[in-house]
C-alpha positions as CSV (number, residue, x, y, z in Angstrom):
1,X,14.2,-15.5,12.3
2,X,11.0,-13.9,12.4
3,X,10.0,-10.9,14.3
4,X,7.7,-10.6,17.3
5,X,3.8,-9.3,15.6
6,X,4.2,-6.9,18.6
7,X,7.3,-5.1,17.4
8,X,6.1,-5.1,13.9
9,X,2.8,-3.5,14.8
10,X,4.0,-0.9,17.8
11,X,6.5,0.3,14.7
12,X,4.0,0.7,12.4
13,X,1.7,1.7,14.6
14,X,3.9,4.5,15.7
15,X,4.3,5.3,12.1
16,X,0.2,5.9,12.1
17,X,0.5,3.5,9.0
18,X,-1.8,0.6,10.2
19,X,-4.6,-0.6,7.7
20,X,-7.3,1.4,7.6
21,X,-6.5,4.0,10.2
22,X,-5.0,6.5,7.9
23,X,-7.1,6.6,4.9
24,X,-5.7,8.8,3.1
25,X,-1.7,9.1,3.3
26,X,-1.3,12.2,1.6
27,X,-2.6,14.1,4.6
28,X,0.4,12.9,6.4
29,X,3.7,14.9,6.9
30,X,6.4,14.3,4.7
31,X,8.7,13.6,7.6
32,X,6.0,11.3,9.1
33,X,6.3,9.2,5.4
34,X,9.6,9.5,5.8
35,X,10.2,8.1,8.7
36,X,7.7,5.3,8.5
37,X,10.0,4.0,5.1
38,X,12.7,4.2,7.4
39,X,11.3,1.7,9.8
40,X,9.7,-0.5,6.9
41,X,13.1,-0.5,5.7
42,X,14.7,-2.1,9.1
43,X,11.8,-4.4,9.6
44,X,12.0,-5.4,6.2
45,X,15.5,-6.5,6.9
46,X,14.9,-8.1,10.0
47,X,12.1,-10.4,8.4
48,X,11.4,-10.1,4.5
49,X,7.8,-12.2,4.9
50,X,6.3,-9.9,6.2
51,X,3.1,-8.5,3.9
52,X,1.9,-5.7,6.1
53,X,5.1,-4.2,5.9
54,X,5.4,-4.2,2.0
55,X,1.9,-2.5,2.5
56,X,2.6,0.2,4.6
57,X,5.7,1.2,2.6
58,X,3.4,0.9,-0.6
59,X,1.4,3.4,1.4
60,X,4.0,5.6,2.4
61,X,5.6,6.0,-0.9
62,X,2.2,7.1,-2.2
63,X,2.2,9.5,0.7
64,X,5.2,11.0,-0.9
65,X,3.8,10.8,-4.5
66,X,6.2,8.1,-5.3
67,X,4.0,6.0,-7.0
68,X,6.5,4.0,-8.9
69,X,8.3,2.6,-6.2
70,X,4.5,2.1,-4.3
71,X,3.8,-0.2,-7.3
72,X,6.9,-1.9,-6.6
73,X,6.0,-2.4,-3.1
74,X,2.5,-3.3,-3.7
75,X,3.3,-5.7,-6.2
76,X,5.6,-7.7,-4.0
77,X,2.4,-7.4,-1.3
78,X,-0.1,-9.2,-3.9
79,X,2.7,-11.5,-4.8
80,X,2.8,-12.5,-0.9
81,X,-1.0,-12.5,-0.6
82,X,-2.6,-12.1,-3.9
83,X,-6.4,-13.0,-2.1
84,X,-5.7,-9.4,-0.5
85,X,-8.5,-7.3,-2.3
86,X,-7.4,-4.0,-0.8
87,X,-3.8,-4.6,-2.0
88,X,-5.5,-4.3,-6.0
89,X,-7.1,-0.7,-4.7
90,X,-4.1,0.2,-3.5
91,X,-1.9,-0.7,-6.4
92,X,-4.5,0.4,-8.6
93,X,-4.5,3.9,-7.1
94,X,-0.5,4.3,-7.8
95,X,-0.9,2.7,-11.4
96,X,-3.6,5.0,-12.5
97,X,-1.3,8.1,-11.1
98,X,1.1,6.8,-14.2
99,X,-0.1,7.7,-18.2
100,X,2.1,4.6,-19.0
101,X,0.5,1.7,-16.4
102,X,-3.6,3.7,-16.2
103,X,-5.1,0.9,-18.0
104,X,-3.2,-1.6,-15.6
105,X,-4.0,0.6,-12.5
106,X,-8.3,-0.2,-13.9
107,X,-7.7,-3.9,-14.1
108,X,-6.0,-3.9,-10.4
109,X,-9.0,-1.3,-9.1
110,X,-11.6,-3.8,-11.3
111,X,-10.3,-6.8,-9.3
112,X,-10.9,-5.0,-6.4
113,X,-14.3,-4.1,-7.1
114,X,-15.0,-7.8,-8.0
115,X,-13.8,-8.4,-4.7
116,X,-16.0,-6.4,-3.4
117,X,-14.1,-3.5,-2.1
118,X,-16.3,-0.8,-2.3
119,X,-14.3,2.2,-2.8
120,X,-13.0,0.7,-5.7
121,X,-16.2,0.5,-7.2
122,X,-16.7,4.3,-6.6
123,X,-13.6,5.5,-8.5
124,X,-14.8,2.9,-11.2
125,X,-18.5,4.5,-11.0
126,X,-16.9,8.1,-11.5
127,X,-14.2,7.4,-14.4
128,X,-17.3,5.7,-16.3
């Protein structure tokens, strides 16, 4: 059974996880990552189809420098929506954080620029 889109977004609203609000997770406490994984965790249980929630925990574990299991999660987002642009950025950023998946991490950050993501294009612009 699926969730209400209500609950889903008050949780991860409450998490301050949503989109584009918080650009930059790594500003975030560690117990505000921590408890946002926690709730990702119980909504994910409640209704595994659900893409933003895969993203946020992608996000979060980047928050935490846990980029491994942030590819995992964003993986399983482009899997569920893989016309999602900022998902490749995203991805891309956690790949690149790993010596053995960089070059993977440009492809994913490439698509994105293709797709016209624009920050994408900027970390491209300054690897060059």
């Amino acid at each position: 059974r699926a969730i209400d889109t209500d609950y889903k977004t008050y949780f991860i609203r409450k998490n301050h996880i949503v989109g584009n609000q918080a650009d930059e997770f790594v500003d975030l406490e560690k117990d505000v990552l921590n408890e946002a994984l926690e709730t990702t965790n119980i909504l994910i249980e409640l209704d595994k189809h659900t893409l933003d929630v895969y993203y946020c925990r992608g996000r979060a574990y980047s928050g935490l420098g846990d980029h491994k299991n942030a590819i995992k999660e964003y993986s399983l987002a482009i899997k569920m929506n893989p016309s999602d642009i900022s998902l490749y950025y995203y991805g891309g950023l956690s790949l690149c954080k790993q010596a053995e998946t960089f070059n993977k991490g440009i492809i994913d950050l490439y698509t994105a620029c293709s797709g016209g993501y624009e920050k994408a294009c900027q970390i491209l612009d300054n690897i060059k």
